[in-house]
N, C-alpha and C positions, 0 to 999 in steps of 0.2 A: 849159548845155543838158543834160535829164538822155538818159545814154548806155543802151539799151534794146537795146545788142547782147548776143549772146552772149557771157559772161564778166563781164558789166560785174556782174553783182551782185544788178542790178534782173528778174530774172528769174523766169518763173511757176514756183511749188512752192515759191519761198525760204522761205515760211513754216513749211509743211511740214517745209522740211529745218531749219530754226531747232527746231521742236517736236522733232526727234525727239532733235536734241543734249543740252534740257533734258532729254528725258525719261531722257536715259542718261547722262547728268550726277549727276542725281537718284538712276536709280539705282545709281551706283557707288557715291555717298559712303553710300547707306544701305545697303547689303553691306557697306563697311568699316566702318558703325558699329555694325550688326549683330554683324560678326565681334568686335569691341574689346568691346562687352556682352557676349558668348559666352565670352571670353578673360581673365574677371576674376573673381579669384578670389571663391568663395562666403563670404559672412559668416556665419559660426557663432555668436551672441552677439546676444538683446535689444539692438536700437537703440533710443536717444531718439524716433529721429524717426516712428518709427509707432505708440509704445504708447501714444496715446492714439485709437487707433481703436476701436470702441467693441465690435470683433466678438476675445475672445480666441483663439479657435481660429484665425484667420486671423491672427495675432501668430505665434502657435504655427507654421504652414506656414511663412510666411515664415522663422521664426527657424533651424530643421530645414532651409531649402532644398529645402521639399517641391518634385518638379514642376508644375508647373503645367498648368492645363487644356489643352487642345489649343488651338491658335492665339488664346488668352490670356496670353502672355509679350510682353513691351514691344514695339512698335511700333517703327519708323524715327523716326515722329513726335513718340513720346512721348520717344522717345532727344535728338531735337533741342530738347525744352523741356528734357529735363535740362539739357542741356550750355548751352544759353540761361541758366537758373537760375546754372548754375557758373558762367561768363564774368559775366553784371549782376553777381555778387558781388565780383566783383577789380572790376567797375567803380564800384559806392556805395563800397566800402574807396578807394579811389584818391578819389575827390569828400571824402568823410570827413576823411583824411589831407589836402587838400589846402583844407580849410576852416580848419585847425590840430589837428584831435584829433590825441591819442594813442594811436592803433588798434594792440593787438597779435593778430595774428591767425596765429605761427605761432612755434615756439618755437626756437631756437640752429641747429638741427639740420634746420630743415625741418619738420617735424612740428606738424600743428594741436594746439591746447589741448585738452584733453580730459577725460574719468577714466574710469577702469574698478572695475568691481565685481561681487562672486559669481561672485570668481577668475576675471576676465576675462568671463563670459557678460552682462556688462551693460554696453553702453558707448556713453560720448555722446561726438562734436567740435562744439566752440563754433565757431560764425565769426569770434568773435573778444571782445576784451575792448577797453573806453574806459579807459585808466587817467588823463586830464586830457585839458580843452578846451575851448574859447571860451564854451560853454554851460553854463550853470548849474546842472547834475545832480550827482547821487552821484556821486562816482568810489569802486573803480574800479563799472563794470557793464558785463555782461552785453551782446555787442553781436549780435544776431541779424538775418537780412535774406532775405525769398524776394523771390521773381523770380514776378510773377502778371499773367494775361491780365487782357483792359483789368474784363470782369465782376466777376470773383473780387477785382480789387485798388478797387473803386469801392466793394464790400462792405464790405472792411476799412474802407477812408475810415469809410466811414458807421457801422458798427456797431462797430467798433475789432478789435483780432486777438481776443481772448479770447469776443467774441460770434459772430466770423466764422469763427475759426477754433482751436475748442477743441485738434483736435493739434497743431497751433504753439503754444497756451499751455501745453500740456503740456510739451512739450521744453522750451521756454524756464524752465519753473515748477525739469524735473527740474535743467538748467545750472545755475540760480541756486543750489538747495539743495546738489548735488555740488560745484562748484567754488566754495562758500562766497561766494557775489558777492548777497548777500541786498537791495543797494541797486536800485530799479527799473531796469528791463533797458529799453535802448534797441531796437526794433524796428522797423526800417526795411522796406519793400514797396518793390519796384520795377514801376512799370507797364510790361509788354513791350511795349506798343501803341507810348505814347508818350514812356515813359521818364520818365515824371513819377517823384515820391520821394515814399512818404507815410513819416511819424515818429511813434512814440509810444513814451509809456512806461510799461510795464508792471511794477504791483506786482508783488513777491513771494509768490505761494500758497503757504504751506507745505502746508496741508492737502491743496493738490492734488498737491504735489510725492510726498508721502505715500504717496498714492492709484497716483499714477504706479509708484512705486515699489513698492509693495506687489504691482502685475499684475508688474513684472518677477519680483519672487521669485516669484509661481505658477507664468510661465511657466516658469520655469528649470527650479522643482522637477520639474512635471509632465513635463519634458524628461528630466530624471534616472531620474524613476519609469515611461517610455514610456509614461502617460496620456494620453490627447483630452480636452483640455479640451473645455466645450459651448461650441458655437454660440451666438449673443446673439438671431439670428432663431426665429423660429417656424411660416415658411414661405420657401419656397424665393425666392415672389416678393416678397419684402422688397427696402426700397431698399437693404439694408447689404452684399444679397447681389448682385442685377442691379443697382445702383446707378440713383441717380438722388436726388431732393430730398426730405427728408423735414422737416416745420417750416420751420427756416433754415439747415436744413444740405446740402451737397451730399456724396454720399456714390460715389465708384466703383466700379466692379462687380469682386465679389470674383474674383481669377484662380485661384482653386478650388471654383469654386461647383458643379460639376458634381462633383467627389473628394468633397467634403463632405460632398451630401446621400445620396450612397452609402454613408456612413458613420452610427454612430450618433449621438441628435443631441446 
């Protein structure tokens, strides 16, 4: 028989007192991961993983560790897809590994695979490398994998990463050409939804690798010579800059879009 005295549990407001738990639950851990993003040191150095975004100047901010617009720096939210992203990765490497490949994804010492170039200002880490395994691919290759909501990763399905997602074919194009791994690059998708696994394999673009690499030397240089580079829009309300879809692309809203246009263009 349910008990409806005082103490017993079943009592009016529990709900209430349930909500206010999450609510400071929630937000403890996102002050600590607030503070942890706050406490990490700045990257000085072109990464892979954004120079194929199509706006240079916003390469450039980023790469500078310009500040950011007013209550345009990362989210709690956006902090937890990261770390979502990082975690699915040890989880496809572990499913990987456990199918029979040969997955190396960190070298003697700890430290991911990587290269560096123009003396350190240009540098990529791989996820990892296939060097053999039950499937019938080049070895070695190329092993790359994001972590994508249920939308973004149904895209890929459909359209493959290089239509869905030209800066993942970027990265991946520059990985292959740096670390010499020229046989098609495994890229794996993880649906966060449902945890599905999409696979494909991606040629090697030299020509894009190229290209890739060519924005890094601008940005560098222009970093050397304290140049702005230009803007890729021609008005403020471009999708490249307030973000949003343009063709088949989705594009996020630039976190300097406001520094920018105060700037020349």
């Amino acid at each position: 028989m349910l008990d409806l005295n005082h103490g017993s549990g079943a009592t009016y407001g529990a709900q209430r007192q349930a909500t206010a738990v999450v609510e400071a639950v929630n937000a403890a851990i996102d002050a600590a991961l607030l503070t942890r993003h706050r406490a990490e040191p700045p990257r000085r150095y072109v990464s892979t993983s954004g120079l194929g975004r199509p706006c240079l100047r916003q390469i450039q901010f980023d790469t500078l560790n310009v500040p950011k617009d007013e209550g345009r720096d990362f989210e709690p939210a956006t902090l937890r897809i990261f770390e979502a992203g990082h975690r699915g990765e040890d989880v496809v490497a572990d499913w990987i590994r456990a199918a029979g490949f040969d997955l190396r994804t960190h070298r003697s010492d700890g430290r991911q695979f990587g290269f560096s170039a123009l003396d350190g200002r240009f540098r990529g880490h791989i996820d990892g490398c296939l060097v053999a395994g039950p499937v019938g691919i080049a070895y070695p290759a190329l092993w790359e994998n994001k972590a994508l909501g249920a939308a973004s990763w149904k895209d890929v399905v459909k359209r493959g990463v290089v239509l869905s997602k030209p800066v993942y074919a970027a990265q991946i194009a520059l990985y292959q050409a740096y670390l010499e791994l020229p046989h098609p690059a495994l890229f794996t998708a993880l649906n966060r939804d449902t945890w599905e696994l999409h696979a494909e394999l991606v040629p090697f673009d030299a020509a894009l690798a190229q290209r890739m690499s060519d924005r890094a030397v601008t940005v560098v240089r222009a970093n050397d010579h304290q140049e702005l580079l230009p803007r890729v829009a021609r008005e403020r309300s471009s999708v490249v800059c307030r973000g949003g879809r343009a063709g088949d692309h989705w594009h996020p809203s630039c976190a300097w879009i406001d520094r920018c246009w105060r700037l020349a263009p």
